[in-house]
C-alpha positions as CSV (number, residue, x, y, z in Angstrom):
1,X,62.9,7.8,-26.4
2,X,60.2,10.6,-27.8
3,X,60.9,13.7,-29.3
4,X,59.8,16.1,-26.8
5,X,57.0,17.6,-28.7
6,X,54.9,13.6,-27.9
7,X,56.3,14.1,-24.1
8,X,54.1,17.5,-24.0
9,X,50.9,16.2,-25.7
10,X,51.4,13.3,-23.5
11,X,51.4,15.7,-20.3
12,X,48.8,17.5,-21.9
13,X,46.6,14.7,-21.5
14,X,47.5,13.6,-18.2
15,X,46.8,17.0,-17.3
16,X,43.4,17.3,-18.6
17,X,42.9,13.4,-17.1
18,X,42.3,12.6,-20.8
19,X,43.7,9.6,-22.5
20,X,43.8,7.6,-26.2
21,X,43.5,4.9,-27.6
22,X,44.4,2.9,-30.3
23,X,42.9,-0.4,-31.7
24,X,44.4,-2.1,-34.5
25,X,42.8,-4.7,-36.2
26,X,44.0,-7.6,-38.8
27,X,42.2,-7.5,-42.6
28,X,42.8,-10.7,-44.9
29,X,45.9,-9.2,-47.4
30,X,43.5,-10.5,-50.0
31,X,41.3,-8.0,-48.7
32,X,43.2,-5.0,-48.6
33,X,45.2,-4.3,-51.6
34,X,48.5,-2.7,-51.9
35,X,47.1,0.9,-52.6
36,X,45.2,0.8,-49.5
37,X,47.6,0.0,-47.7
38,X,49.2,3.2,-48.9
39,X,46.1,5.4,-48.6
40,X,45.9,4.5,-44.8
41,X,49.5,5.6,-44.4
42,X,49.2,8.9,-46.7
43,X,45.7,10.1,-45.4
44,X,44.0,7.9,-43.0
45,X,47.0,7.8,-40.4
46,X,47.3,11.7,-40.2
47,X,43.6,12.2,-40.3
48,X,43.6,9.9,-37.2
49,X,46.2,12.3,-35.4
50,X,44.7,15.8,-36.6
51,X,41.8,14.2,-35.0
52,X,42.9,13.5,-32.0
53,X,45.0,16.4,-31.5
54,X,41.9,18.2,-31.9
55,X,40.1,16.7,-29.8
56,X,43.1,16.7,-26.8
57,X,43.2,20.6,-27.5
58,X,39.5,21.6,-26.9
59,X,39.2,23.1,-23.4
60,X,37.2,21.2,-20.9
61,X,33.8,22.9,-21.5
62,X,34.4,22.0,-24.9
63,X,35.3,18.7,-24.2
64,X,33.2,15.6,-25.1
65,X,34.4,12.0,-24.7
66,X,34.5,10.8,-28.4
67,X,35.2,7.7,-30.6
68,X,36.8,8.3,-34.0
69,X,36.5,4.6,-36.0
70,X,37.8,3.8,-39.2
71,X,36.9,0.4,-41.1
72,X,37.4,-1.0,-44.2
73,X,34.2,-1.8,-46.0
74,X,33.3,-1.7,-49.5
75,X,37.2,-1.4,-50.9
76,X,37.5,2.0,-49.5
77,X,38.2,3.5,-45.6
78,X,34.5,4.8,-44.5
79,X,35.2,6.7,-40.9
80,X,32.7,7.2,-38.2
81,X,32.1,9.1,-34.8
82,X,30.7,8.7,-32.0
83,X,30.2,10.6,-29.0
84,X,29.9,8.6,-25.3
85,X,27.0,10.1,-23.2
């Protein structure tokens, strides 16, 4: 199952009626060479989850529903946010 430190960020955000969401999509392997391949797993993946874990721990008048994107353009990871009004 998960180790219990995901089952309390999980209740965390059940509590706070917050949730995540992940969207994962395909890019050509001609595309997207080996190194960035590793350069997602090294840096982009635990950027994504500092992120997030940020955003899960601000209090709820801090609290802002917001999109964290991350695309490959231009041979390199280019990130974007964006906040929902």
């Amino acid at each position: 199952m998960y180790p219990e430190s995901e089952l309390t960020r999980y209740r965390t955000l059940l509590h706070y009626r917050r949730s995540g969401e992940l969207y994962l999509y395909p890019v050509r392997r001609g595309e997207y060479s080996d190194e960035a391949s590793e350069e997602f797993t090294a840096k982009v993946v635990p950027m994504m989850r500092s992120w997030f874990d940020g955003e899960i721990s601000k209090s709820e008048t801090q609290f802002q529903a917001r999109t964290l994107a991350v695309e490959w353009a231009a041979n390199k990871h280019k990130t974007h946010q964006f906040r929902i009004i």
